[in-house]
PDB file of N, CA, C and O in Angstrom:
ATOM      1  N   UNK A   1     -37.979   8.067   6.848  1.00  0.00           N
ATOM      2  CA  UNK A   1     -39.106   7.362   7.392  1.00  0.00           C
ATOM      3  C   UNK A   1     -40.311   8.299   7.298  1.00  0.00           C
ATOM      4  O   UNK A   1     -40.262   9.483   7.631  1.00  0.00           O
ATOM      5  N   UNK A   2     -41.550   7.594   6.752  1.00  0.00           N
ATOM      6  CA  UNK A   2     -42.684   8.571   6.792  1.00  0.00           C
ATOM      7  C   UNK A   2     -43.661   8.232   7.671  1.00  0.00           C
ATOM      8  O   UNK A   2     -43.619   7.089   8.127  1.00  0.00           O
ATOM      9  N   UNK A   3     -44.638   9.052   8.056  1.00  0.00           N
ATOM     10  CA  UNK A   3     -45.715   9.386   8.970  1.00  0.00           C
ATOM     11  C   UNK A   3     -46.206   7.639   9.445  1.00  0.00           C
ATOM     12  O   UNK A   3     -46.487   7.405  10.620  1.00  0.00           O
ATOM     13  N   UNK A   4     -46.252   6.557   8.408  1.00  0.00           N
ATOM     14  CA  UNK A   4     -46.679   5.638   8.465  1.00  0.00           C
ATOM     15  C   UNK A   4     -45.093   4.839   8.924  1.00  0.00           C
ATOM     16  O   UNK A   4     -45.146   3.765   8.325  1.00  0.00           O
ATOM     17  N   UNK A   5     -44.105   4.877   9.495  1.00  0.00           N
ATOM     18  CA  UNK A   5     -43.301   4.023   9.506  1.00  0.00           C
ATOM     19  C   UNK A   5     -42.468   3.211   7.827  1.00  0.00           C
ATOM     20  O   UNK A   5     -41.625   2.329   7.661  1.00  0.00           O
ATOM     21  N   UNK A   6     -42.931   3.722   7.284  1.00  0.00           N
ATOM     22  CA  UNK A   6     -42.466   3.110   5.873  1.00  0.00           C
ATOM     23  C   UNK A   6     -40.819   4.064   5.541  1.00  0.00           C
ATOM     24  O   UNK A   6     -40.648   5.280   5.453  1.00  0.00           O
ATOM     25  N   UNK A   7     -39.820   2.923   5.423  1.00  0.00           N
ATOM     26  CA  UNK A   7     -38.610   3.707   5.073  1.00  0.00           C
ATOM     27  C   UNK A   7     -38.230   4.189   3.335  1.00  0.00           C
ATOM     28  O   UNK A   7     -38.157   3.331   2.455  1.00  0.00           O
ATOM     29  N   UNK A   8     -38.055   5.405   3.107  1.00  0.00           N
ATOM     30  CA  UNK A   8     -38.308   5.801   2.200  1.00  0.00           C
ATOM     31  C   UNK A   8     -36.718   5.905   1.501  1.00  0.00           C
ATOM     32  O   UNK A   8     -35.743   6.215   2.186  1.00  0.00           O
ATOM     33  N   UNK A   9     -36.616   5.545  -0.201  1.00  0.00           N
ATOM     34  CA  UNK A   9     -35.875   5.371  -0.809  1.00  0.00           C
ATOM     35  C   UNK A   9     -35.682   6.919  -1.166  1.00  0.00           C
ATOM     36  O   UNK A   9     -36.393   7.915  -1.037  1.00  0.00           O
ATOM     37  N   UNK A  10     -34.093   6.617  -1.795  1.00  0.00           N
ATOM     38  CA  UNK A  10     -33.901   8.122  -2.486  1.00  0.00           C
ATOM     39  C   UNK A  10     -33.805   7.968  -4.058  1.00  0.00           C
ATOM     40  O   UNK A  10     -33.754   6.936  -4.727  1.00  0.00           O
ATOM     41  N   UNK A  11     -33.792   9.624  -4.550  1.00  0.00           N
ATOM     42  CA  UNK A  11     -34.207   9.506  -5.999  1.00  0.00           C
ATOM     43  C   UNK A  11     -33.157  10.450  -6.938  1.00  0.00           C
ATOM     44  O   UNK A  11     -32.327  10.978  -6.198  1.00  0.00           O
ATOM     45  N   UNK A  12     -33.018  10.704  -7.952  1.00  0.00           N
ATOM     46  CA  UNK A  12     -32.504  11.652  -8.194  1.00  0.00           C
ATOM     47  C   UNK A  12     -32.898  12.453  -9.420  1.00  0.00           C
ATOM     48  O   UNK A  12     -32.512  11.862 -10.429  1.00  0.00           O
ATOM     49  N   UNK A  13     -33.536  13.599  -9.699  1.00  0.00           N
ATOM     50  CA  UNK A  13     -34.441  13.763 -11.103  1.00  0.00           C
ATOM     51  C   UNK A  13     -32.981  14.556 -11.976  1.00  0.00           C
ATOM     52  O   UNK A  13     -32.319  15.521 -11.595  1.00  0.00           O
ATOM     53  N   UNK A  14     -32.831  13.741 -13.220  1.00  0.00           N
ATOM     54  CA  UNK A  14     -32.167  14.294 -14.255  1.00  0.00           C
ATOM     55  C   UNK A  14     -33.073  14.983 -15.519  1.00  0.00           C
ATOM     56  O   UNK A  14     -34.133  14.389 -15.716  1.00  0.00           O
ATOM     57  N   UNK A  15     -32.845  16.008 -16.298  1.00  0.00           N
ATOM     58  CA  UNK A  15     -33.321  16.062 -17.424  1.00  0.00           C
ATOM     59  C   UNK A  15     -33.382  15.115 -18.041  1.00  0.00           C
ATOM     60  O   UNK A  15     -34.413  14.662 -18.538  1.00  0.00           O
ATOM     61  N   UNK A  16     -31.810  14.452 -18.150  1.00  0.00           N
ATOM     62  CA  UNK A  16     -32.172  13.914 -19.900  1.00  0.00           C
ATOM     63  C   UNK A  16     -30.949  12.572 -19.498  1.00  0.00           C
ATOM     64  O   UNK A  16     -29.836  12.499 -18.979  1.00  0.00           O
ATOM     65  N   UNK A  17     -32.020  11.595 -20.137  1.00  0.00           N
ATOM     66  CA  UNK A  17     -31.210  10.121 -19.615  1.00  0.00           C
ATOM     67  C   UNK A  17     -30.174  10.153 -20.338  1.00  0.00           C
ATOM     68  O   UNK A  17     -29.154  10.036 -19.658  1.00  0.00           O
ATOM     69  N   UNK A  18     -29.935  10.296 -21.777  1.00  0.00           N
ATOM     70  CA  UNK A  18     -28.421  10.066 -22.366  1.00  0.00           C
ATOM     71  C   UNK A  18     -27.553  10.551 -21.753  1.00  0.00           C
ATOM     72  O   UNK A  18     -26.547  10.421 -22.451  1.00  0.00           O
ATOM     73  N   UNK A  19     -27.260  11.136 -20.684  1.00  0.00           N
ATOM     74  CA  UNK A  19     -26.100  11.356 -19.872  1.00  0.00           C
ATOM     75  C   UNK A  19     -25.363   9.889 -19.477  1.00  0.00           C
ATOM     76  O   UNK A  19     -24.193   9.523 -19.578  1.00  0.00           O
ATOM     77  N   UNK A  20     -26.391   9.321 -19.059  1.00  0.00           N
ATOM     78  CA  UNK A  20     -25.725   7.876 -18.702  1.00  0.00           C
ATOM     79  C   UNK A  20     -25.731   7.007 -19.928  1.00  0.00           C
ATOM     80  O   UNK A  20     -25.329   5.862 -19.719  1.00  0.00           O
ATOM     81  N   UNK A  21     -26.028   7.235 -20.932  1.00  0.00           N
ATOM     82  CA  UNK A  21     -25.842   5.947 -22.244  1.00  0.00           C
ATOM     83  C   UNK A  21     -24.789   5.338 -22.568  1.00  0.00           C
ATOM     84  O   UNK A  21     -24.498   5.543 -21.390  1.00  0.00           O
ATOM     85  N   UNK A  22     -23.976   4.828 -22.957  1.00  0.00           N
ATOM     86  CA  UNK A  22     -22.982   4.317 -23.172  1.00  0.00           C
ATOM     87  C   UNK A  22     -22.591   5.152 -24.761  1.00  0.00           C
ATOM     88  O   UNK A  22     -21.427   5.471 -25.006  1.00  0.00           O
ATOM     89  N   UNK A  23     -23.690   5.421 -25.710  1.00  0.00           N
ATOM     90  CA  UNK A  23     -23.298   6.026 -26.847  1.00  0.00           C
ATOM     91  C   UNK A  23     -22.124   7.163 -26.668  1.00  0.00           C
ATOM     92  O   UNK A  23     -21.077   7.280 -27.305  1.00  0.00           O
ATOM     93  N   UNK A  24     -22.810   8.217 -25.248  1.00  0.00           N
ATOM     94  CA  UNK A  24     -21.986   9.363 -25.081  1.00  0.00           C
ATOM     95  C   UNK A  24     -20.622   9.399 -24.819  1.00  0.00           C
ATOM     96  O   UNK A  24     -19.793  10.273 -25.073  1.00  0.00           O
ATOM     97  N   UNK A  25     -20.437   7.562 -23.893  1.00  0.00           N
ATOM     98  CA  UNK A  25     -19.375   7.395 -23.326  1.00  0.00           C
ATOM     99  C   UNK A  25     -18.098   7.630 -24.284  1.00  0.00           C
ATOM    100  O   UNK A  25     -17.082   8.319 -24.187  1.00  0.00           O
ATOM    101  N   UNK A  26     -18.708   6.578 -25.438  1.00  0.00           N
ATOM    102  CA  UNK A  26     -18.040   5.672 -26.706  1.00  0.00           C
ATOM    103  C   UNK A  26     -18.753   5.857 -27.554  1.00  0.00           C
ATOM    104  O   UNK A  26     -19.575   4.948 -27.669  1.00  0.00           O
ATOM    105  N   UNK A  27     -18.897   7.001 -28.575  1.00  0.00           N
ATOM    106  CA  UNK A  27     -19.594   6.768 -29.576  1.00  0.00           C
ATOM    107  C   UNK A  27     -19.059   6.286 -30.773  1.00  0.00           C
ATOM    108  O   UNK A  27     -19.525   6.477 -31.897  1.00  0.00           O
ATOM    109  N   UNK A  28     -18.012   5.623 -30.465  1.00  0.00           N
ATOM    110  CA  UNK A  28     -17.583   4.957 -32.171  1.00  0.00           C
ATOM    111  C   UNK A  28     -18.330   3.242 -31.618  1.00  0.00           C
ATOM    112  O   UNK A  28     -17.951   2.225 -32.199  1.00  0.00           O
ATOM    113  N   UNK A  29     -19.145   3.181 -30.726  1.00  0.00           N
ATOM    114  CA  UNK A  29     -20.006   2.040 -30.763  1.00  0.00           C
ATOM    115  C   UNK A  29     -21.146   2.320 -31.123  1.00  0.00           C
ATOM    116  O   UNK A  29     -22.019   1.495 -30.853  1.00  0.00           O
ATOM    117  N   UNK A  30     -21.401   3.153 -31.608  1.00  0.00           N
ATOM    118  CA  UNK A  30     -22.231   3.989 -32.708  1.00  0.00           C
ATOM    119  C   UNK A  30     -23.806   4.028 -31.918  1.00  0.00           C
ATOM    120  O   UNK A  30     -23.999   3.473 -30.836  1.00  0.00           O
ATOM    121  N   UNK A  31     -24.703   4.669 -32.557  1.00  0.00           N
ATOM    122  CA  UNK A  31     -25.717   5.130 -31.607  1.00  0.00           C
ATOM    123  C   UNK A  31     -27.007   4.435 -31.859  1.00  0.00           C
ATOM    124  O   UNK A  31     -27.306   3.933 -32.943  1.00  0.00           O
ATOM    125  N   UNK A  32     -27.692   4.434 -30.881  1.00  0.00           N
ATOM    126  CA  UNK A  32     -28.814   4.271 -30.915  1.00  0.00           C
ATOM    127  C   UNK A  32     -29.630   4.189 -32.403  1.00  0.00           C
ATOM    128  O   UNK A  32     -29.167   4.878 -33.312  1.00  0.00           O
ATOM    129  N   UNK A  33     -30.782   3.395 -32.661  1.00  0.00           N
ATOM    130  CA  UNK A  33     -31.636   3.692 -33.889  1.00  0.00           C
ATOM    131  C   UNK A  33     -32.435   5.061 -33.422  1.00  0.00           C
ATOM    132  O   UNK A  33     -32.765   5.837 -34.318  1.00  0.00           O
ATOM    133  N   UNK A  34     -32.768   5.396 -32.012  1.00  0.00           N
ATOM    134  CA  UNK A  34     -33.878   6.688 -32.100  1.00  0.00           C
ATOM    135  C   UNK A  34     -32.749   8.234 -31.907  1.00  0.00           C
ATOM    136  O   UNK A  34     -33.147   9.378 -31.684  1.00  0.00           O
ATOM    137  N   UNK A  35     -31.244   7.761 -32.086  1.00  0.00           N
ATOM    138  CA  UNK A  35     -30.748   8.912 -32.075  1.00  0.00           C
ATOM    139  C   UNK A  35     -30.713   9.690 -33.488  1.00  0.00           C
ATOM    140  O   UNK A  35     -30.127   9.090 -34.389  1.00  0.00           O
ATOM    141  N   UNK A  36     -31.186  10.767 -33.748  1.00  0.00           N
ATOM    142  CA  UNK A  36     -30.895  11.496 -35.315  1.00  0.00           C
ATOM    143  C   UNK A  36     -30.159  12.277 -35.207  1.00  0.00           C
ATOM    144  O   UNK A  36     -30.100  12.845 -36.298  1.00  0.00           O
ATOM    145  N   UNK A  37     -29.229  12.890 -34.258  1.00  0.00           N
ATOM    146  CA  UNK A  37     -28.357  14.102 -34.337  1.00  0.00           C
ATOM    147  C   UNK A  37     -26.420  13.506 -34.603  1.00  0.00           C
ATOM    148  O   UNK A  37     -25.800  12.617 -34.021  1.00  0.00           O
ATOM    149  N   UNK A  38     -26.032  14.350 -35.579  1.00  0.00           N
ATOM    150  CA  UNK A  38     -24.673  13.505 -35.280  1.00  0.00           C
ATOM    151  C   UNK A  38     -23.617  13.260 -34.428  1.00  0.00           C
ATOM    152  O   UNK A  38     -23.675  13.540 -33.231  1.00  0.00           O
ATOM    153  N   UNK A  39     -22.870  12.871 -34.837  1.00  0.00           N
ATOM    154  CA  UNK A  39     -22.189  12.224 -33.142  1.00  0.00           C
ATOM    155  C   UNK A  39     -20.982  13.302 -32.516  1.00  0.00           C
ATOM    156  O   UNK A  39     -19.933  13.729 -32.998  1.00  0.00           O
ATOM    157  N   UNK A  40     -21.400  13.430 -31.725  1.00  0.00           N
ATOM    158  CA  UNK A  40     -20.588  14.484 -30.902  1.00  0.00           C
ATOM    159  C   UNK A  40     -18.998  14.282 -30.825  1.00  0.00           C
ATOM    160  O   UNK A  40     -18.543  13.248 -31.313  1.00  0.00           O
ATOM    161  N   UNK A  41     -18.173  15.168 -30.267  1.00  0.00           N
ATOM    162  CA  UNK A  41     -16.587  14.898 -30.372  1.00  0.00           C
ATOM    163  C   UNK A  41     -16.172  15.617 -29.184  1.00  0.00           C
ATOM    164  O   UNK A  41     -15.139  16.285 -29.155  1.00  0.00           O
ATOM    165  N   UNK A  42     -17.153  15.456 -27.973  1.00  0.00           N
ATOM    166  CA  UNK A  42     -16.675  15.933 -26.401  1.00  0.00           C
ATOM    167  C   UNK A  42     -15.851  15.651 -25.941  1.00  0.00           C
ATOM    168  O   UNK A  42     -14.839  16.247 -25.571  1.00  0.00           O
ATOM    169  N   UNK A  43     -16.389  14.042 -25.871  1.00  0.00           N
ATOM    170  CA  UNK A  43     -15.168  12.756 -24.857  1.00  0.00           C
ATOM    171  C   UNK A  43     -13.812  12.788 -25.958  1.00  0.00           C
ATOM    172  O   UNK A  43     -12.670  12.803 -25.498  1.00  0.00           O
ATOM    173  N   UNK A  44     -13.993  12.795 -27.041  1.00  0.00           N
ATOM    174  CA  UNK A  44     -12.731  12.264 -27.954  1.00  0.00           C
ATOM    175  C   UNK A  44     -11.632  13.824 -27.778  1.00  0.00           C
ATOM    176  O   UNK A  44     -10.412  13.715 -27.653  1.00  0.00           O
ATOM    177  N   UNK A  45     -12.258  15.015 -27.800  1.00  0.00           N
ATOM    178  CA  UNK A  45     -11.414  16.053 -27.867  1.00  0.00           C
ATOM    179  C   UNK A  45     -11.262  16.631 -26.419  1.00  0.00           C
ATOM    180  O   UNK A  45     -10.375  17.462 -26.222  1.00  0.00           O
ATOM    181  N   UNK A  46     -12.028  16.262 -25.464  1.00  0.00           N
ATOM    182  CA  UNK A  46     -11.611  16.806 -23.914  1.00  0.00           C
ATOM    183  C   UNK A  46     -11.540  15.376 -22.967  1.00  0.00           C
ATOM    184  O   UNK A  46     -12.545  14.976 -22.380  1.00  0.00           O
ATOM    185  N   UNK A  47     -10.249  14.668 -22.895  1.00  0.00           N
ATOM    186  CA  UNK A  47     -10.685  13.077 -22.268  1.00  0.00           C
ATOM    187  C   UNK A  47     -10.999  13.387 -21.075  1.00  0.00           C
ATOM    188  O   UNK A  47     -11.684  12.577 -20.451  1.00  0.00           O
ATOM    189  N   UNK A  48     -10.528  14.822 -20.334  1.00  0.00           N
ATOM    190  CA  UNK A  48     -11.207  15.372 -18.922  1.00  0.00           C
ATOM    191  C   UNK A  48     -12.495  14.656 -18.149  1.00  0.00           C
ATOM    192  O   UNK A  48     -12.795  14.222 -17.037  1.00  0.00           O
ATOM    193  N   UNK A  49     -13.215  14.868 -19.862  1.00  0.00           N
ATOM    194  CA  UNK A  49     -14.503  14.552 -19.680  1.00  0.00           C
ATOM    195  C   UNK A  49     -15.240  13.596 -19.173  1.00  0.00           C
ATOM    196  O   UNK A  49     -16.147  13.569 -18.342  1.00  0.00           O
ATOM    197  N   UNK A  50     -14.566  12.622 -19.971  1.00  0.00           N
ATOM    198  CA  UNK A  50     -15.298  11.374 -19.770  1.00  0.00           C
ATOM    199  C   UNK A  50     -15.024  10.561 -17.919  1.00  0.00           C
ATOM    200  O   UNK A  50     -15.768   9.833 -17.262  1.00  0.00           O
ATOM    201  N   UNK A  51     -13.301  11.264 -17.539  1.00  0.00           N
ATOM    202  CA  UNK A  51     -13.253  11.126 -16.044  1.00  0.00           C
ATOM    203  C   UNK A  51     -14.332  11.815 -14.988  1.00  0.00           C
ATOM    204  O   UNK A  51     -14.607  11.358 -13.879  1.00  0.00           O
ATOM    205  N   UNK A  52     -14.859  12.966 -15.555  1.00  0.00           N
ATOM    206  CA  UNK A  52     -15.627  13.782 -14.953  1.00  0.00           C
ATOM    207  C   UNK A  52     -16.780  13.173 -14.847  1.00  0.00           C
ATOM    208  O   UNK A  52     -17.418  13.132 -13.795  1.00  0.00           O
ATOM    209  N   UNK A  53     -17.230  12.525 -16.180  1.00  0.00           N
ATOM    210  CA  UNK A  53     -18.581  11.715 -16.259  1.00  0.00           C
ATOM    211  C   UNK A  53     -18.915  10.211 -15.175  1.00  0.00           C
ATOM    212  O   UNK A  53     -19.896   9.776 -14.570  1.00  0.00           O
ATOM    213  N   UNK A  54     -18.041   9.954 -15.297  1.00  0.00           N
ATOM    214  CA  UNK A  54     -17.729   8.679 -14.324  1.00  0.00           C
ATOM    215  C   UNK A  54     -17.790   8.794 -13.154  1.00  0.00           C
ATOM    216  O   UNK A  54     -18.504   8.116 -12.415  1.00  0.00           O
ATOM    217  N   UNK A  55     -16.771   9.995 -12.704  1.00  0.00           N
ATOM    218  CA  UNK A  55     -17.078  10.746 -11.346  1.00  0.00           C
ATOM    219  C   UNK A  55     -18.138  11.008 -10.654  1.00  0.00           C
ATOM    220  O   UNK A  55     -18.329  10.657  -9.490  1.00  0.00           O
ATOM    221  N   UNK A  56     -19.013  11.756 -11.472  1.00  0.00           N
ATOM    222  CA  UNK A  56     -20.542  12.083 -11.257  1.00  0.00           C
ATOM    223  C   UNK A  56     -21.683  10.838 -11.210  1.00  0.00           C
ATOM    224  O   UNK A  56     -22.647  10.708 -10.456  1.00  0.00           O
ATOM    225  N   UNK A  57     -21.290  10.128 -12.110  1.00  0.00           N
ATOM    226  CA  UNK A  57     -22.004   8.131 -11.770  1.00  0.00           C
ATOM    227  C   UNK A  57     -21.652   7.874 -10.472  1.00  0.00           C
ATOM    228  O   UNK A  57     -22.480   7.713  -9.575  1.00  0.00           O
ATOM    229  N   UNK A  58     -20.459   7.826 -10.324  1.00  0.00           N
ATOM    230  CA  UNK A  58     -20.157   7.201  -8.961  1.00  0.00           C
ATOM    231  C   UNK A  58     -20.555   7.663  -7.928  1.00  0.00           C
ATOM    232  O   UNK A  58     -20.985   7.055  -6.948  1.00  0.00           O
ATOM    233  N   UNK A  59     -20.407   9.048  -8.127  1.00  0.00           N
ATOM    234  CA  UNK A  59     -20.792   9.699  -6.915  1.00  0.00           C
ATOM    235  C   UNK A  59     -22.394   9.575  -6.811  1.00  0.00           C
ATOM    236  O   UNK A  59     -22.708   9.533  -5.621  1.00  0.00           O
ATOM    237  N   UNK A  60     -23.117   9.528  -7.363  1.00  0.00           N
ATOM    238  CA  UNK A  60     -24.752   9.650  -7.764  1.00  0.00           C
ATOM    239  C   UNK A  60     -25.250   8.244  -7.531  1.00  0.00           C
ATOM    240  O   UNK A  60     -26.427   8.024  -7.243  1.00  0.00           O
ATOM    241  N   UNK A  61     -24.115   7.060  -7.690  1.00  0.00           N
ATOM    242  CA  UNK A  61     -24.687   5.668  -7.136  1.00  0.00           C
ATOM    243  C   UNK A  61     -24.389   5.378  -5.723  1.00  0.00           C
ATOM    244  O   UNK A  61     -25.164   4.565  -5.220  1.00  0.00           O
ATOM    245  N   UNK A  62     -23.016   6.056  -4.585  1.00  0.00           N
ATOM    246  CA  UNK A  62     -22.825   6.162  -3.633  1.00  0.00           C
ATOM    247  C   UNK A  62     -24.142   6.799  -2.725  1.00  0.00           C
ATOM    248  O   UNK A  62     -24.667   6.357  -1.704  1.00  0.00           O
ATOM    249  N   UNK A  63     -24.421   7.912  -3.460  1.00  0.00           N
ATOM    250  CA  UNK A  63     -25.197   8.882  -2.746  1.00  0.00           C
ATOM    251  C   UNK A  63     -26.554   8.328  -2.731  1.00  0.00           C
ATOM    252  O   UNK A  63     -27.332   8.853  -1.934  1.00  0.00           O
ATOM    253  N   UNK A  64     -27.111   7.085  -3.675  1.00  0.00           N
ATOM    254  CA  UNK A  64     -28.296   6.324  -4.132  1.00  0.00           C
ATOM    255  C   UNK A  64     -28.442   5.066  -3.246  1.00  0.00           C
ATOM    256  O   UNK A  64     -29.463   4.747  -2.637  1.00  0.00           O
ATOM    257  N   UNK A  65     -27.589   4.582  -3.260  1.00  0.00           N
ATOM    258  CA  UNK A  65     -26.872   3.283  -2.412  1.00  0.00           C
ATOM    259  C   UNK A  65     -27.356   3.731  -1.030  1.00  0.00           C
ATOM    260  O   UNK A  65     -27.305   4.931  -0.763  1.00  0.00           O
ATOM    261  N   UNK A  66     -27.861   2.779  -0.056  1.00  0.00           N
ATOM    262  CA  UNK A  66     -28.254   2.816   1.382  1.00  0.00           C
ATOM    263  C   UNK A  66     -27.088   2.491   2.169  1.00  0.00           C
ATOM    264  O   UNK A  66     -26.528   1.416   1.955  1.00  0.00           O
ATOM    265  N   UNK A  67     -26.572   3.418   3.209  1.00  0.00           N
ATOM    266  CA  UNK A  67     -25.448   3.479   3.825  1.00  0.00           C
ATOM    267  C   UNK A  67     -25.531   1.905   4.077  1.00  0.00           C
ATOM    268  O   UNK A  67     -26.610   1.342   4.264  1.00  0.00           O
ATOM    269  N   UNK A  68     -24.177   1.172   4.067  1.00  0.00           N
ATOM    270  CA  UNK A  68     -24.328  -0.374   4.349  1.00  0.00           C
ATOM    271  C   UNK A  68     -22.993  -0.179   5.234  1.00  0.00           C
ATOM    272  O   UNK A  68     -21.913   0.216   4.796  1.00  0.00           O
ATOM    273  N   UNK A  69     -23.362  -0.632   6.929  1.00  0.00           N
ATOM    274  CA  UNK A  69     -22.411  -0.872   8.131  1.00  0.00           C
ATOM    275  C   UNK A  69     -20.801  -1.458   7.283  1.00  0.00           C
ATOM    276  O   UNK A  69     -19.729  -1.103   7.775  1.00  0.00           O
ATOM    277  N   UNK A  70     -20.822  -2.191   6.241  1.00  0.00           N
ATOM    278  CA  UNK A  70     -20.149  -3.196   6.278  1.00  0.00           C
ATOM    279  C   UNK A  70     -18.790  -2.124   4.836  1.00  0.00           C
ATOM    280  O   UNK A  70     -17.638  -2.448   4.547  1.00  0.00           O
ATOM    281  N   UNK A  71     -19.503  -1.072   4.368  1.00  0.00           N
ATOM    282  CA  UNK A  71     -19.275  -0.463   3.437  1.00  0.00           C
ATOM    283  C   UNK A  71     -18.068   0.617   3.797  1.00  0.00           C
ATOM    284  O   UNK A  71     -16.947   0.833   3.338  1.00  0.00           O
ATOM    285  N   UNK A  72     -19.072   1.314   5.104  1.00  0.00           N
ATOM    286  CA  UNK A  72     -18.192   2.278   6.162  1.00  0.00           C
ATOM    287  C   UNK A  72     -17.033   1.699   6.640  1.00  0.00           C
ATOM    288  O   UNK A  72     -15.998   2.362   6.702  1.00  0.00           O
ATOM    289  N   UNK A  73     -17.080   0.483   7.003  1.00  0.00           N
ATOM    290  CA  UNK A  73     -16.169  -0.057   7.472  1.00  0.00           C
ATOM    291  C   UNK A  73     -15.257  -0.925   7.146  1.00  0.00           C
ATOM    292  O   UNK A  73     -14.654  -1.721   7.865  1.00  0.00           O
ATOM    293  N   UNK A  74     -15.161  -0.673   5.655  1.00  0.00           N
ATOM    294  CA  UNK A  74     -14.385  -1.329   4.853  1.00  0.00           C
ATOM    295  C   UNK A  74     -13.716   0.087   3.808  1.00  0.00           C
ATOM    296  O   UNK A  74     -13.031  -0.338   2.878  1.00  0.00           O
ATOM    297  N   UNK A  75     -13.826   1.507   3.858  1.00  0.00           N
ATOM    298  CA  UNK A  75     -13.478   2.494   3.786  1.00  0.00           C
ATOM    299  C   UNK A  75     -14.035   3.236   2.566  1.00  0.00           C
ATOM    300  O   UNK A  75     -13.437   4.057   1.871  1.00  0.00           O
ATOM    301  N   UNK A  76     -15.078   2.868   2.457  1.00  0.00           N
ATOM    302  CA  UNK A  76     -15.831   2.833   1.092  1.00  0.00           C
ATOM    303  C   UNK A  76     -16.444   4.175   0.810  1.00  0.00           C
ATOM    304  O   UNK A  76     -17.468   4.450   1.436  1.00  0.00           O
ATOM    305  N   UNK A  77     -15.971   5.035  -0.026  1.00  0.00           N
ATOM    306  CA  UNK A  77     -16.575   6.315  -0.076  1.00  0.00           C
ATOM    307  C   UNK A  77     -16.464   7.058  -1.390  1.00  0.00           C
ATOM    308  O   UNK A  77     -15.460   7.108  -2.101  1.00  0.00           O
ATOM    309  N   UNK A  78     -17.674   7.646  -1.619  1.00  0.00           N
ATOM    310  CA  UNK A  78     -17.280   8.320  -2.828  1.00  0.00           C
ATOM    311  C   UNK A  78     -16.493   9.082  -3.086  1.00  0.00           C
ATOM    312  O   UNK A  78     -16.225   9.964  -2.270  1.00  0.00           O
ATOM    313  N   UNK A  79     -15.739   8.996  -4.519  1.00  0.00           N
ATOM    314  CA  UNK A  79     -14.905  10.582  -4.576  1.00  0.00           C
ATOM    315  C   UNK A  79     -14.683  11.549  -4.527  1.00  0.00           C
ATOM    316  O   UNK A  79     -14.839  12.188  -5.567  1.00  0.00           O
ATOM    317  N   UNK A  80     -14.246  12.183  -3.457  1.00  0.00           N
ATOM    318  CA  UNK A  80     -13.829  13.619  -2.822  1.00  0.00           C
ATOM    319  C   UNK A  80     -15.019  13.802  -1.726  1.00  0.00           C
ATOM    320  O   UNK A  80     -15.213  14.979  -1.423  1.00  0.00           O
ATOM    321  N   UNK A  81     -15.689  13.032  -1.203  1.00  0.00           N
ATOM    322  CA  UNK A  81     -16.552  12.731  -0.317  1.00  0.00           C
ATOM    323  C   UNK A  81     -16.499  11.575   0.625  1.00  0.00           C
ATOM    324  O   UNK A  81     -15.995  10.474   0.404  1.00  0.00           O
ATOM    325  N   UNK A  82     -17.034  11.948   1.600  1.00  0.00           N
ATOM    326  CA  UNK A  82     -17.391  10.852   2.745  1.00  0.00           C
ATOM    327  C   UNK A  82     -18.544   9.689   2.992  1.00  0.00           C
ATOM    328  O   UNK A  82     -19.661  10.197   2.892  1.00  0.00           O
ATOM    329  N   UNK A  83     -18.579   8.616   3.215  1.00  0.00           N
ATOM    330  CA  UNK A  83     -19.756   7.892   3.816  1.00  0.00           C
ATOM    331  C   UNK A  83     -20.000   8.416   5.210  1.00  0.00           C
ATOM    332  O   UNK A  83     -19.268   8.573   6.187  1.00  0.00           O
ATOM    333  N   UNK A  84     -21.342   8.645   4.956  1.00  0.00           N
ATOM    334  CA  UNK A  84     -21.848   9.273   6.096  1.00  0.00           C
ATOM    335  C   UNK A  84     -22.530   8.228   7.142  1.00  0.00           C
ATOM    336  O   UNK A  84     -23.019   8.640   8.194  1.00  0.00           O
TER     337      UNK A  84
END
């Protein structure tokens, strides 16, 4: 809440949006027209990864998401974390 009563949203600053693209997810759905670099072999040679990536979404849309009464109390929490 700020000085004026106005309730204030949260944000989260990333470098670089292709983290969330779907190319990175799956790139044999092949890439973008403004991508020029070739296609990486992260997710395909460490599948770790791509659980890890998901992890970090979820957790980053939990943590984005406005605590909802109905959420807490239905046991709703991010992974390896709590609703607060």
């Amino acid at each position: 809440m700020d000085a004026h009563g106005n309730e204030l949203g949260r944000a989260v600053a990333e470098s670089s949006f292709h983290h969330f693209s779907d190319y990175n997810w799956d790139t044999s759905r092949g890439a973008p027209p403004f991508v020029t670099e070739p296609e990486g072999t992260g997710i395909k040679t460490e599948p770790r990864a791509l659980a890890e990536i998901h992890r970090y979404v979820r957790n980053l849309a939990f943590g984005l998401a406005s605590p909802l009464p109905a959420a807490r109390s239905a046991g709703c929490k991010p992974e390896g974390g709590r609703v607060q």
